[in-house]
SERO-4910 file (N, C-alpha, C, O; in steps of 0.05 Angstrom, whole numbers):
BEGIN
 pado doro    nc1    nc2    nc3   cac1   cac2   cac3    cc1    cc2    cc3    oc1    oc2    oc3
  Unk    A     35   -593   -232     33   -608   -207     14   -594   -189     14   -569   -185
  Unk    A     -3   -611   -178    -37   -598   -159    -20   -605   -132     -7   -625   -128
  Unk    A    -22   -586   -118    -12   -585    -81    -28   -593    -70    -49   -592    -84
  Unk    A    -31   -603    -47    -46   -617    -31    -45   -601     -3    -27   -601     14
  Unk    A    -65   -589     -3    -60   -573     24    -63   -592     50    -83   -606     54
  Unk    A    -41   -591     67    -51   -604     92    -56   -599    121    -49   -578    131
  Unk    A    -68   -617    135    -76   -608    152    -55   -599    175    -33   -610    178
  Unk    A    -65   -578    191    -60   -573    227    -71   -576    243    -95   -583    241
  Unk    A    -61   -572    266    -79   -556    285    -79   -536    283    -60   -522    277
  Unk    A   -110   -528    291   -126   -506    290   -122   -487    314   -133   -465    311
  Unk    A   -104   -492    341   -102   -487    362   -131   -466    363   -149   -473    347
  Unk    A   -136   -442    380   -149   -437    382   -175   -422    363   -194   -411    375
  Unk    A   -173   -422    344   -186   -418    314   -212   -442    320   -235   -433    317
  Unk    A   -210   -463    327   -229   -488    349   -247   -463    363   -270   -459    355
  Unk    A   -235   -446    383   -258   -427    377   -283   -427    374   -303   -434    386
  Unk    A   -276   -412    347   -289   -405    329   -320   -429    318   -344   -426    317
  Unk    A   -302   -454    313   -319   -477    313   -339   -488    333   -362   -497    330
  Unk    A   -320   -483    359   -344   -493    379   -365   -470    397   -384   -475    412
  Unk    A   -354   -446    389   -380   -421    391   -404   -430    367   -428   -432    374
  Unk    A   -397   -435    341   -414   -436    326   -428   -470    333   -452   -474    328
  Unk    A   -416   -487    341   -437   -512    343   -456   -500    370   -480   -504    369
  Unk    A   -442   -483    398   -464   -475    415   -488   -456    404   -511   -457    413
  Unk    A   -483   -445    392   -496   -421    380   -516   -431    359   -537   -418    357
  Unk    A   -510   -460    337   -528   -469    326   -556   -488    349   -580   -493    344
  Unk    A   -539   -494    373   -554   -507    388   -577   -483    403   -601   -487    407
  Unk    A   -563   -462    409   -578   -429    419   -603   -432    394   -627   -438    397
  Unk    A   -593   -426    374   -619   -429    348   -635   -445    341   -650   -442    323
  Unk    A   -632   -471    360   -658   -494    357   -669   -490    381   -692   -498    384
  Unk    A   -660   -482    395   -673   -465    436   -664   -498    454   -678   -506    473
  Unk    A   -643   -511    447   -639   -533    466   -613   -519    485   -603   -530    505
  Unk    A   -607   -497    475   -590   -482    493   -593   -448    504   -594   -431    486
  Unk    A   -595   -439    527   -608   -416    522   -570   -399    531   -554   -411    546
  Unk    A   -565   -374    520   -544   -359    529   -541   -347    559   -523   -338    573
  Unk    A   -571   -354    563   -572   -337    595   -566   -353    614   -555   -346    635
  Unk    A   -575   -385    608   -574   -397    634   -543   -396    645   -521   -386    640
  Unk    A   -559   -416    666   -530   -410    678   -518   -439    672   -527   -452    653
  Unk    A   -499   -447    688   -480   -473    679   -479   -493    703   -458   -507    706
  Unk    A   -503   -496    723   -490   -508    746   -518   -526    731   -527   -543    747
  Unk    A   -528   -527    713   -548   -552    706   -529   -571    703   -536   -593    709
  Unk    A   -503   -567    693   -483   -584    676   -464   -589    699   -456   -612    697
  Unk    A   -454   -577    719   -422   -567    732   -430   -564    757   -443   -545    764
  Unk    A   -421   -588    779   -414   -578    798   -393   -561    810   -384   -565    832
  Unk    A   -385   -543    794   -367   -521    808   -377   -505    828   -400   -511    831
  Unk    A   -369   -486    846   -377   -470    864   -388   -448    858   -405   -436    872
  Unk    A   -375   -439    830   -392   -409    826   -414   -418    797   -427   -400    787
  Unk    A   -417   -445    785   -430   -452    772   -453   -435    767   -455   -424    745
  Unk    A   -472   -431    788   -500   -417    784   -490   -381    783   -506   -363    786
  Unk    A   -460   -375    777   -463   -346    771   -457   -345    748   -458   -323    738
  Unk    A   -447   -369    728   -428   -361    710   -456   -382    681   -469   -403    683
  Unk    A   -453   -358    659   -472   -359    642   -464   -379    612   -443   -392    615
  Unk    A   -472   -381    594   -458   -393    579   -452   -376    558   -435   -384    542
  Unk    A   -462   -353    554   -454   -325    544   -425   -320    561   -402   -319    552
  Unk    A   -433   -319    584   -399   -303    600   -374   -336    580   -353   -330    569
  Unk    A   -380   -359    581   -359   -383    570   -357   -368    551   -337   -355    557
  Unk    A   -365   -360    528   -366   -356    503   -350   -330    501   -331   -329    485
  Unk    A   -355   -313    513   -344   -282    511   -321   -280    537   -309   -260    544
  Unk    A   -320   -306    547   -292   -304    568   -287   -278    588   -269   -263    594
  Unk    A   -314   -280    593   -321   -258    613   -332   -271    640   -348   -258    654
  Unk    A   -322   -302    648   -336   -315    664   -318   -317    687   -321   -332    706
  Unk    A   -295   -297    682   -267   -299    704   -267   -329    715   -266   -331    739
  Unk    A   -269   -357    696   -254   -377    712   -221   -375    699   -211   -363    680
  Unk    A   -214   -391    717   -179   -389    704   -174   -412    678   -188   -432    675
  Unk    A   -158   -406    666   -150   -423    645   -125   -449    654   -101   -446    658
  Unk    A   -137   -466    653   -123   -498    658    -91   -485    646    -71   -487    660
  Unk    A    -91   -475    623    -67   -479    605    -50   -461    622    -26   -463    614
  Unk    A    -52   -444    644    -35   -430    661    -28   -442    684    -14   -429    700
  Unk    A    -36   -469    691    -32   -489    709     -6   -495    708     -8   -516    696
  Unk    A     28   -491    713     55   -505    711     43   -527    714     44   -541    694
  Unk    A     31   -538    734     42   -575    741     31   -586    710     45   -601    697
  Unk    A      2   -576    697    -16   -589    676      3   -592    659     10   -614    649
  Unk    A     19   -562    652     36   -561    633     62   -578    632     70   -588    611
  Unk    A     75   -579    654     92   -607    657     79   -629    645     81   -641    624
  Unk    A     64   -631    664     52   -673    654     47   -672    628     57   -689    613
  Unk    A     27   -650    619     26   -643    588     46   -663    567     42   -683    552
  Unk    A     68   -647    576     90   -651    561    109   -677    566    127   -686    551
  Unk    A    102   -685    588    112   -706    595    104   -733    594    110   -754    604
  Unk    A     88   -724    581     67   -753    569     56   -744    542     33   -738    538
  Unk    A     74   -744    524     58   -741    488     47   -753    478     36   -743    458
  Unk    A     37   -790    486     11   -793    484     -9   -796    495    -27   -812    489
  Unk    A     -9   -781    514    -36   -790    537    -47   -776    521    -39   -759    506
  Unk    A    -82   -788    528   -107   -776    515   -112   -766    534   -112   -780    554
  Unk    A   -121   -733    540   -125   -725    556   -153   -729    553   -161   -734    530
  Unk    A   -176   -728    581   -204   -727    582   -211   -698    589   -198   -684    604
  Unk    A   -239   -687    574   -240   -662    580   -246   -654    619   -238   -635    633
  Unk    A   -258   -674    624   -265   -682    655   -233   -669    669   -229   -651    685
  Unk    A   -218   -683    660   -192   -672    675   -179   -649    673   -163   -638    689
  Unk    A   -186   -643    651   -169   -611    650   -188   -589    663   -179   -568    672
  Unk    A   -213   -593    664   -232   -578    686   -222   -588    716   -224   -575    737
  Unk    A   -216   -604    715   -197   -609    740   -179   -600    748   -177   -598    773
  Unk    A   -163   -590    734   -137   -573    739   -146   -543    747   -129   -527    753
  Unk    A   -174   -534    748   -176   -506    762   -200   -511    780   -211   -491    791
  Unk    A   -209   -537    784   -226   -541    800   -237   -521    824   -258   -510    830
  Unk    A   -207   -522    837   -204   -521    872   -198   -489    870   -202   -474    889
  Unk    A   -187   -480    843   -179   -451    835   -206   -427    843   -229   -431    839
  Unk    A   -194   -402    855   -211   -371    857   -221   -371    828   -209   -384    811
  Unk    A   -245   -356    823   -238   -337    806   -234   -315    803   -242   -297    818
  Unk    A   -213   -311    775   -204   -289    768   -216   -265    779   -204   -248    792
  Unk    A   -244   -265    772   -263   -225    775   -285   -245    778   -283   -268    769
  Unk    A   -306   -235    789   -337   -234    787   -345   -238    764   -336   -224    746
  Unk    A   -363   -259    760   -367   -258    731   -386   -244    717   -411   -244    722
  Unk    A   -373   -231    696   -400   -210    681   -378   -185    682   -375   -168    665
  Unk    A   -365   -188    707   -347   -156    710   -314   -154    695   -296   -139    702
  Unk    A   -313   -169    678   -285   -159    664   -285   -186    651   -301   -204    656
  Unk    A   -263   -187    632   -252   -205    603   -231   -204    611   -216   -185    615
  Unk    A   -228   -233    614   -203   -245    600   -199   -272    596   -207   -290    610
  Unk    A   -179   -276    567   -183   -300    563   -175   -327    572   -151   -332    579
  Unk    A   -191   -343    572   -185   -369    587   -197   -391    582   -221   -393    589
  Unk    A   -179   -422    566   -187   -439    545   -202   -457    569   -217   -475    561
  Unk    A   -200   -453    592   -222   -473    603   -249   -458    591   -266   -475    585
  Unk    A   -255   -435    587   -285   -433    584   -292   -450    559   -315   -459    560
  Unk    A   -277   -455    535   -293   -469    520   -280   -497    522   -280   -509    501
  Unk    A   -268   -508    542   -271   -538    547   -304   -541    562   -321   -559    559
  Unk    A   -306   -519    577   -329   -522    593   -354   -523    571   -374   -532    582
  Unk    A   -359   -516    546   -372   -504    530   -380   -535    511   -400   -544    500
  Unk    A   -351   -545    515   -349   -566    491   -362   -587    506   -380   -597    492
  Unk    A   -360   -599    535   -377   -613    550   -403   -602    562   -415   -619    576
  Unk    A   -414   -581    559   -444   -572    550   -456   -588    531   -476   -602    534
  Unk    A   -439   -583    507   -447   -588    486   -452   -628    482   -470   -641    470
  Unk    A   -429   -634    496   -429   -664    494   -451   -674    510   -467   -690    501
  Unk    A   -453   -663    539   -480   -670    561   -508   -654    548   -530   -655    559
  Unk    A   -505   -647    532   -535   -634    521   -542   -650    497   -564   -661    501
  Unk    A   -533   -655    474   -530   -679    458   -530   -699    464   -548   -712    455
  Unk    A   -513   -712    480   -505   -739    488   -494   -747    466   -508   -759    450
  Unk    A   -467   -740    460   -448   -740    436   -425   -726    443   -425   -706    457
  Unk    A   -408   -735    434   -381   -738    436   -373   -711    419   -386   -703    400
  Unk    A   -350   -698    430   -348   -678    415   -336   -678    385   -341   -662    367
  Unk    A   -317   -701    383   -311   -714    365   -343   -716    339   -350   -703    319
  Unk    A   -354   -741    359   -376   -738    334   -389   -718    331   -402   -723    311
  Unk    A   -396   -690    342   -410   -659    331   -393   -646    311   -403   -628    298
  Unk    A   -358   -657    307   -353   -641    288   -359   -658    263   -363   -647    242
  Unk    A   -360   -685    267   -362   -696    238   -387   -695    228   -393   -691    205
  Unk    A   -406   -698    250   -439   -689    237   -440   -657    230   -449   -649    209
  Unk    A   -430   -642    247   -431   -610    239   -421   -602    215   -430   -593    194
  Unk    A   -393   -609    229   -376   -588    205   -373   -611    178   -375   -601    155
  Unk    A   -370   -633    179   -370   -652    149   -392   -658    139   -394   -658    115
  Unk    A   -419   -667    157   -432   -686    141   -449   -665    132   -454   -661    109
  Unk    A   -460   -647    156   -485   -613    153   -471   -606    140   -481   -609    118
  Unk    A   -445   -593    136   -436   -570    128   -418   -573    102   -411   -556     86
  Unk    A   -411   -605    101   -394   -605     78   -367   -596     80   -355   -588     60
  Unk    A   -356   -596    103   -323   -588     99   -310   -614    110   -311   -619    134
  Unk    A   -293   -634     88   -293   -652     91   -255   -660    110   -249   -677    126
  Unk    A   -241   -641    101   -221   -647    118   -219   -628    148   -201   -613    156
  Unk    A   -242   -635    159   -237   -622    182   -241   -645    207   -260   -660    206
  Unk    A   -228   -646    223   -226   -668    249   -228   -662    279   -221   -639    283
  Unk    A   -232   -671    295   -221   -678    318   -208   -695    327   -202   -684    348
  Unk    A   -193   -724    329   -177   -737    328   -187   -764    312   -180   -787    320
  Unk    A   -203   -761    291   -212   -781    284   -198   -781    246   -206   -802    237
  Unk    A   -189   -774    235   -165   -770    220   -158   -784    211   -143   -796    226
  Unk    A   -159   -798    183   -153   -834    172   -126   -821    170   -116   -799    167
  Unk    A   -117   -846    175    -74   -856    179    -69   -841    158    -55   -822    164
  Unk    A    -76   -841    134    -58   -829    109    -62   -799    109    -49   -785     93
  Unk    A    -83   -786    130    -76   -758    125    -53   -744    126    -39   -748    146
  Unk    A    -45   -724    105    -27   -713    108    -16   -683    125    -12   -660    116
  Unk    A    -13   -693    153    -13   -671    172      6   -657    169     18   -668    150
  Unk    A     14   -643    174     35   -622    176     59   -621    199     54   -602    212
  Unk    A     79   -632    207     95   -634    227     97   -607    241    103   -585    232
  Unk    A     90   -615    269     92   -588    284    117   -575    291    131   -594    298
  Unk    A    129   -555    292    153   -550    303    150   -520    318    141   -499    308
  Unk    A    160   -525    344    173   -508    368    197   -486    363    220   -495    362
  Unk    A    192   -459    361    222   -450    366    222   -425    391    241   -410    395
  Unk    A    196   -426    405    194   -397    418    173   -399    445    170   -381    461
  Unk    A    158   -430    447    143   -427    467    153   -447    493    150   -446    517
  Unk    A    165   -464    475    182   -485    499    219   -478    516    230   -481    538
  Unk    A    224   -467    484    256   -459    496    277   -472    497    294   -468    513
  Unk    A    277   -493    475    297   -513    478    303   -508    442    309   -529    430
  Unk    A    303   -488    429    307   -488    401    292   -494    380    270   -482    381
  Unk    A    296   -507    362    288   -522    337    276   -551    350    289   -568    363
  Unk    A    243   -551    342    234   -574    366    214   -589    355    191   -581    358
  Unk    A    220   -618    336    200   -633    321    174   -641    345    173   -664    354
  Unk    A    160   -627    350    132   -639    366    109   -658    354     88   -664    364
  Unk    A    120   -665    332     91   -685    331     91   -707    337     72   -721    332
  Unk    A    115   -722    353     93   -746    382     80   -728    398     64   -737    415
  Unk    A     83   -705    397     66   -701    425     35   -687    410     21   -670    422
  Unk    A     28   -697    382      2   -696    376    -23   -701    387    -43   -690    378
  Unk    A    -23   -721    408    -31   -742    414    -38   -715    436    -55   -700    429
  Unk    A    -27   -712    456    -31   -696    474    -32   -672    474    -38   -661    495
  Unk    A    -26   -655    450    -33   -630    444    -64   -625    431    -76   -603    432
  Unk    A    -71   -641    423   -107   -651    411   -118   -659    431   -141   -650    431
  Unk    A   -115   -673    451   -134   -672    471   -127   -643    495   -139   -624    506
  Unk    A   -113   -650    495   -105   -629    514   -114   -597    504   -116   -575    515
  Unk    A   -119   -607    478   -131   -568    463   -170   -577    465   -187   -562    474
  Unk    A   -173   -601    456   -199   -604    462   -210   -588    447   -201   -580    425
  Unk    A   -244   -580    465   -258   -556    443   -244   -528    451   -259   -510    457
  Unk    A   -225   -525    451   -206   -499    460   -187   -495    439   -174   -475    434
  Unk    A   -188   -516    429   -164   -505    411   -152   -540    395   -130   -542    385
  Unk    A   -169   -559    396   -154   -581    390   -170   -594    355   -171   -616    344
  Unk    A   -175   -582    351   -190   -588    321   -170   -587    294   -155   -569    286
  Unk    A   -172   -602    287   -150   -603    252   -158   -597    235   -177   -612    229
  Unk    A   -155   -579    220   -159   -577    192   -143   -568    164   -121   -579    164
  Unk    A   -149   -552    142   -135   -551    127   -144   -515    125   -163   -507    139
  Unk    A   -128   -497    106   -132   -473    114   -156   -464     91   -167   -442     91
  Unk    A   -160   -485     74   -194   -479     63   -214   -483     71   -231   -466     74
  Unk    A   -218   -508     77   -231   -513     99   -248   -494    119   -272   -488    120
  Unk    A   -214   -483    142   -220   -462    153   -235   -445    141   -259   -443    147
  Unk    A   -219   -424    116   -232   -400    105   -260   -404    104   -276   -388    113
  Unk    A   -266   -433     90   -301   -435     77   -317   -439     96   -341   -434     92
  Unk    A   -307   -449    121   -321   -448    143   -327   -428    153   -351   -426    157
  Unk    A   -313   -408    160   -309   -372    174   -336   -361    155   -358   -353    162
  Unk    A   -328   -362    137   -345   -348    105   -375   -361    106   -392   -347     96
  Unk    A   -380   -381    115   -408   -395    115   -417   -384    141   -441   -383    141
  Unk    A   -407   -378    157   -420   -370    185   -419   -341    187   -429   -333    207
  Unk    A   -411   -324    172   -414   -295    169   -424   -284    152   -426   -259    149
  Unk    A   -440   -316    128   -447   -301    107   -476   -306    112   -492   -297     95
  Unk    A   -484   -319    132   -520   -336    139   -514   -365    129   -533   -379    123
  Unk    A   -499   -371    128   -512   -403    110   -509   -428    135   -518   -451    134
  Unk    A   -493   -415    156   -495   -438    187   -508   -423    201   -527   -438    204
  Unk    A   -512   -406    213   -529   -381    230   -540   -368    225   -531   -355    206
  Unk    A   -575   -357    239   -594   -344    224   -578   -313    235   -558   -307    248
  Unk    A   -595   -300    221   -588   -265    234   -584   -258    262   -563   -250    272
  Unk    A   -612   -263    276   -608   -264    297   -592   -278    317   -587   -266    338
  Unk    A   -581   -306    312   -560   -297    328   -542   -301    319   -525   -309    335
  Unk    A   -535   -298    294   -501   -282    285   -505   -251    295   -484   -240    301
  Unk    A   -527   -237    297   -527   -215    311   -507   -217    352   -491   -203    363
  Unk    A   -517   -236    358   -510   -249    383   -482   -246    383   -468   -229    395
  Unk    A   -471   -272    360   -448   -272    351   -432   -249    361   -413   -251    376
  Unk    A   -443   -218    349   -425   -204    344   -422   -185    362   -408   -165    360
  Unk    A   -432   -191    376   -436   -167    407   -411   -171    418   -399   -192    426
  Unk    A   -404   -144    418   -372   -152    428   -370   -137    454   -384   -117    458
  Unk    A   -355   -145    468   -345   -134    497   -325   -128    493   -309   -143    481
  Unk    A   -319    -91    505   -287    -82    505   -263   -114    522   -270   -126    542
  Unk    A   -240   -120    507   -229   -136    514   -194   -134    501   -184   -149    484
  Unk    A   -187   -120    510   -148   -109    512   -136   -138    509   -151   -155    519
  Unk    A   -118   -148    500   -109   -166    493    -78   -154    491    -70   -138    474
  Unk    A    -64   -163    510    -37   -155    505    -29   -176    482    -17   -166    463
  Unk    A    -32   -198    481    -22   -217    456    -31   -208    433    -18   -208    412
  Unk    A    -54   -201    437    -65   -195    408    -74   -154    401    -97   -145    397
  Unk    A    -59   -146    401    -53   -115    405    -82   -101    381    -96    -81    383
  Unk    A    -79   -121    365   -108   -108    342   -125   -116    348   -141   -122    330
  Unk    A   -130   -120    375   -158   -127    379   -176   -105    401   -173    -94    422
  Unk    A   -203   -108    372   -220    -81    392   -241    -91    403   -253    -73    415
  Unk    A   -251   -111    404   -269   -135    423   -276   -159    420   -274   -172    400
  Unk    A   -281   -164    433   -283   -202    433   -318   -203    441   -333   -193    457
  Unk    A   -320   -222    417   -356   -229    418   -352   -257    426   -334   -268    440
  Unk    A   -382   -271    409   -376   -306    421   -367   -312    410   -377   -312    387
  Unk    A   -338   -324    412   -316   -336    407   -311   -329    378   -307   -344    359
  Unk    A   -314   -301    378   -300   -284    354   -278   -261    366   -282   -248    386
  Unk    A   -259   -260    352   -246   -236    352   -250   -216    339   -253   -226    317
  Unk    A   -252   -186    335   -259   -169    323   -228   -149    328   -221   -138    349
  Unk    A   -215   -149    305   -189   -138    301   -186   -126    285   -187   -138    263
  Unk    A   -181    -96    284   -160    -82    261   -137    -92    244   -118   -100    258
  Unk    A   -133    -96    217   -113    -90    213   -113    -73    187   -133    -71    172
  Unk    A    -89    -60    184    -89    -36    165   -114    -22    162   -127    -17    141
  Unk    A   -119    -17    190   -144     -2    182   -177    -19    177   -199     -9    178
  Unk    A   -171    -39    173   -196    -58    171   -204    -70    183   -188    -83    197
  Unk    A   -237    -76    187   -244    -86    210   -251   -118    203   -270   -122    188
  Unk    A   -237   -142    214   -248   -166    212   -252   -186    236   -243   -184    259
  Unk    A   -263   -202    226   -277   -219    250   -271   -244    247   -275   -252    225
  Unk    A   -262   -263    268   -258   -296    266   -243   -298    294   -250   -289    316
  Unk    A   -218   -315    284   -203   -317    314   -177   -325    298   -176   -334    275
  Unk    A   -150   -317    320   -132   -331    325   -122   -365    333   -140   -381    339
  Unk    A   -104   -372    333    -99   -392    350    -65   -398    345    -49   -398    326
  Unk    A    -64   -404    379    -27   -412    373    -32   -434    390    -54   -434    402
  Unk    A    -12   -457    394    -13   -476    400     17   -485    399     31   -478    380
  Unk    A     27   -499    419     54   -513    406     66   -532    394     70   -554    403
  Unk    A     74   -522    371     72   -531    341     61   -525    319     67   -536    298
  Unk    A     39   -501    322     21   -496    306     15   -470    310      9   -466    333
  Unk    A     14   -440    286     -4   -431    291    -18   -420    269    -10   -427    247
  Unk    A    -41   -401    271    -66   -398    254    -82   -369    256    -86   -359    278
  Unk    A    -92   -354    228   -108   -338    239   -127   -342    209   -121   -356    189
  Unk    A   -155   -324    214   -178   -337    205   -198   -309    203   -216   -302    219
  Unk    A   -191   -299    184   -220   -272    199   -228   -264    164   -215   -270    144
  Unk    A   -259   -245    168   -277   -250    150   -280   -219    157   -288   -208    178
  Unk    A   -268   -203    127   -279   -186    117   -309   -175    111   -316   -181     88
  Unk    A   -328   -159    126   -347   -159    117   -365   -143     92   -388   -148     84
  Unk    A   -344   -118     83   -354    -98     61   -333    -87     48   -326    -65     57
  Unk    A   -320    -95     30   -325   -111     15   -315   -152     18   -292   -158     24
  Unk    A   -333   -168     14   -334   -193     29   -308   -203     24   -305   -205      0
  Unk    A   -283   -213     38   -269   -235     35   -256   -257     63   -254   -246     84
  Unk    A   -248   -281     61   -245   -288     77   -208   -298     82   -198   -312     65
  Unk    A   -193   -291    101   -169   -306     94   -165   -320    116   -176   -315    138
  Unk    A   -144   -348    111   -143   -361    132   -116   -375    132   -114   -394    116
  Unk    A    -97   -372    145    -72   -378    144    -61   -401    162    -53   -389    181
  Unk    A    -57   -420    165    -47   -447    184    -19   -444    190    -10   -431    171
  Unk    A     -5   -449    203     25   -452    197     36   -467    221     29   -463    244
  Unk    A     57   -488    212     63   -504    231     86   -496    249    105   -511    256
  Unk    A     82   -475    255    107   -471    273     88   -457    312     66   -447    318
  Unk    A    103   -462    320     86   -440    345     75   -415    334     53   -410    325
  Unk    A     96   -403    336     83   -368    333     93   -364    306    112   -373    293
  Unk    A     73   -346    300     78   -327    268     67   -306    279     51   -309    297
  Unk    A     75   -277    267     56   -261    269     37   -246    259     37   -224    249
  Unk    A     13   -268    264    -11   -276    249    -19   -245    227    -25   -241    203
  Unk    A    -13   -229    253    -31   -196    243     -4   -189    220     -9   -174    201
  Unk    A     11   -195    223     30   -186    196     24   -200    176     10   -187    160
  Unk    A     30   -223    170     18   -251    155     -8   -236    141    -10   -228    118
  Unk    A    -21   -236    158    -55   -220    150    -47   -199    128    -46   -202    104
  Unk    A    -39   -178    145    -33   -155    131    -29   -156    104    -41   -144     85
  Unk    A     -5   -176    104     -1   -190     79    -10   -201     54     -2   -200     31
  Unk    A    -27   -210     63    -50   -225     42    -72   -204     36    -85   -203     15
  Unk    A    -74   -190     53    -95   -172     52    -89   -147     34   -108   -132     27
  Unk    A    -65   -144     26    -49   -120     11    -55   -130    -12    -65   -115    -29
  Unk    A    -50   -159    -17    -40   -169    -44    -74   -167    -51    -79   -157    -73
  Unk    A    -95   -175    -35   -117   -186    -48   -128   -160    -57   -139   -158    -79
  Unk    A   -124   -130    -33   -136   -107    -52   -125    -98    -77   -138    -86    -94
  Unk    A    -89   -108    -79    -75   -105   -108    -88   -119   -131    -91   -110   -154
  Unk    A    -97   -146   -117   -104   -152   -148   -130   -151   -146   -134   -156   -170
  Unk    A   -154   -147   -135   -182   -155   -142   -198   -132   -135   -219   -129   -147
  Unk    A   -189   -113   -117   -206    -89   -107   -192    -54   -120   -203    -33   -114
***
């Protein structure tokens, strides 16, 4: 009997995907890392904040997903389609965090802001950049943004640790956890998929040298959630575990979570999906990573 791997969300592992569609656009020069973002954004601090600082979440705006009221209605509407327009709304009127350029931390509005760059610089839907990017260019065919034929076989999400009400079937609220993750975290796929994707962008075959060099410039960035982490580049994580250094991203989401990182000497890639909120990804890792030096290294 052949298994059928199926799909998730990607929660923030999306990431990973929408650094690499900006960064392919950086490598044709229709996007530069330095400019700034008020060509796109009437925000207030627009002309300080770069599209390098979106990427490396060094642009101190606040993250929508720390909004209570967002997160109410969120949930209180499982199928609203959220618009990316509105969840930049939810920190509109918001300080920011630090000066931008002067400290990290993370926050999923920078790559909603990233993902509507990408849509106002194209004139394309973010939806359609992953199916031209990542399926039709790239060949990874079960990967989505809410465009997903009826018979795919998704994965039912389930809650036991971020909402607080127990044992918690979330997939009506698919509908609004995919928009509402956007280019932040709202992308579906399957966990090969993932892997062969991670593995194509660290190996040259989606990004030239130079700027997967970009890619990898990491800024010191402490992560109390994520404790093995020793810097954050563009929309990579660069994390220890057992001693090893790999690169990709995380993502938790509710109902879903995921980790994704790429070995570089000697090469392997692992990538784990799992439908629950939290796992703990860096153990999980550890895990696979024991077995793969047992049997192959």
């Amino acid at each position: 009997m052949r298994l059928q791997a199926r799909e998730d969300v990607n929660g923030s592992v999306t990431k990973f995907f929408t650094a690499t569609f900006v960064l392919h656009h950086v490598q044709r020069g229709s996007i530069s890392l330095a400019e700034t973002i008020d060509e796109w954004f009437d925000l207030e601090y627009a002309e300080n904040v770069s599209v390098r600082m979106l990427l490396n979440h060094t642009s101190g705006v606040p993250s929508y997903t720390e909004d209570a009221r967002w997160l109410s209605r969120s949930f209180g509407q499982p199928v609203r389609r959220w618009q990316p327009e509105e969840l930049v709304d939810v920190i509109r009127d918001k300080p920011l965090k630090f000066d931008p350029g002067s400290d990290h931390e993370y926050s999923n509005t920078n790559h909603v802001l990233l993902g509507l760059i990408l849509e106002r610089e194209t004139n394309t839907s973010y939806q359609e950049l992953v199916r031209s990017l990542v399926r039709d260019e790239f060949d990874y065919d079960r990967t989505y943004y809410l465009d997903y034929p009826d018979d795919a076989p998704i994965a039912n999400g389930y809650d036991e640790s971020i909402i607080g009400f127990g044992r918690w079937n979330l997939t009506g609220f698919r509908r609004s956890l995919e928009t509402g993750g956007y280019a932040a975290g709202g992308i579906l796929s399957t966990a090969p998929d993932v892997a062969r994707f991670v593995r194509s962008v660290f190996t040259g075959t989606v990004l030239g040298d130079d700027v997967l060099r970009e890619m990898q410039t990491f800024v010191d960035a402490p992560d109390e959630d994520v404790p093995e982490q020793q810097g954050y580049g563009l929309g990579i994580r660069h994390l220890q575990i057992d001693g090893e250094d790999v690169f990709g991203h995380t993502g938790t989401i509710p109902g879903y979570s995921a980790i994704a990182m790429h070995h570089e000497n000697p090469q392997y890639t692992i990538a784990v999906l799992s439908n629950v909120s939290t796992i703990d990804q860096a153990a999980v890792y550890s895990s696979l990573q024991e077995v793969l030096f047992e049997e192959v290294y």
